[in-house]
C-alpha positions in Angstrom: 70.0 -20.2 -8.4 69.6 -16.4 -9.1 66.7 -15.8 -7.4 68.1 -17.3 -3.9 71.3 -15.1 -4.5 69.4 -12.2 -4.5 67.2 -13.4 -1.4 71.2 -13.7 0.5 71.8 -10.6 -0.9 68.8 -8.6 0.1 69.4 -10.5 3.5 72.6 -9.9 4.2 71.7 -5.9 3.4 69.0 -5.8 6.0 70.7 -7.8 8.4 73.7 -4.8 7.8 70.7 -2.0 8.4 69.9 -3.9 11.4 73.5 -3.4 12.7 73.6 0.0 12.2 70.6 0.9 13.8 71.2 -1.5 17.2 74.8 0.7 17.2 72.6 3.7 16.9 70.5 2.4 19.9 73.3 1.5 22.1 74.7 4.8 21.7 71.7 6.4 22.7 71.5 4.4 25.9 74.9 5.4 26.7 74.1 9.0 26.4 70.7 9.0 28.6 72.6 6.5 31.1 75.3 9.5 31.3 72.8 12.2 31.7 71.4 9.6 34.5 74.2 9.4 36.8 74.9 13.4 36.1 71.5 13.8 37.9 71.8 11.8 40.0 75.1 13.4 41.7 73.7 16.6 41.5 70.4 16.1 42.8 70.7 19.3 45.9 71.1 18.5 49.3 69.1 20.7 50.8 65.8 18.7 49.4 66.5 15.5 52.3 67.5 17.7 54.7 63.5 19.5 54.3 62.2 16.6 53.9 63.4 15.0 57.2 61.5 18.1 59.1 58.7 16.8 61.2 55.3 18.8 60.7 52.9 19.4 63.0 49.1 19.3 62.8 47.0 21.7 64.6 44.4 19.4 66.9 40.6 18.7 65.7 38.3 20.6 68.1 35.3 18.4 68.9 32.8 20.1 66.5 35.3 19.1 63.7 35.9 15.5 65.4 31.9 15.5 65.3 31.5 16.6 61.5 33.6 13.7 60.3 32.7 11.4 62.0 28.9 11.4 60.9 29.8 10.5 57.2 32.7 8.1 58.5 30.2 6.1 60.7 28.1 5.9 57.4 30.7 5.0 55.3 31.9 2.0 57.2 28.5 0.7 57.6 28.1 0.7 53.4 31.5 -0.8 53.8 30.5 -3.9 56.2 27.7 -4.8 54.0 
């Protein structure tokens, strides 16, 4: 009977280990979650406000419209096979 006492024991001492170290976890979730939501309300303003600008491409001329559209063609026919 002993030996099954100090298999409880050894148990019950891991199981307290285990404990500890899931508190330690869950504390360290709290603190990143925290550090989250900081970032997240002080993410600038000015970033959306850039990003909703519309930009403009200068047009192909028809030598450029021409010198893709070679390796295009021949792409899309390696494509249909």
């Amino acid at each position: 009977m002993s030996q099954l006492d100090t298999i409880v024991a050894s148990l019950r001492q891991e199981k307290a280990a285990l404990e500890a170290q899931i508190s330690r976890v869950d504390a360290a979730i709290s603190a990143l979650a925290g550090v989250s939501a900081d970032l997240k309300q002080a993410a600038p303003k000015a970033v959306t406000k850039t990003a909703a600008t519309k930009r403009t491409r200068t047009p192909m001329t028809a030598a450029q419209k021409k010198q893709v559209s070679a390796p295009m063609k021949k792409y899309w026919a390696a494509r249909k096979k």
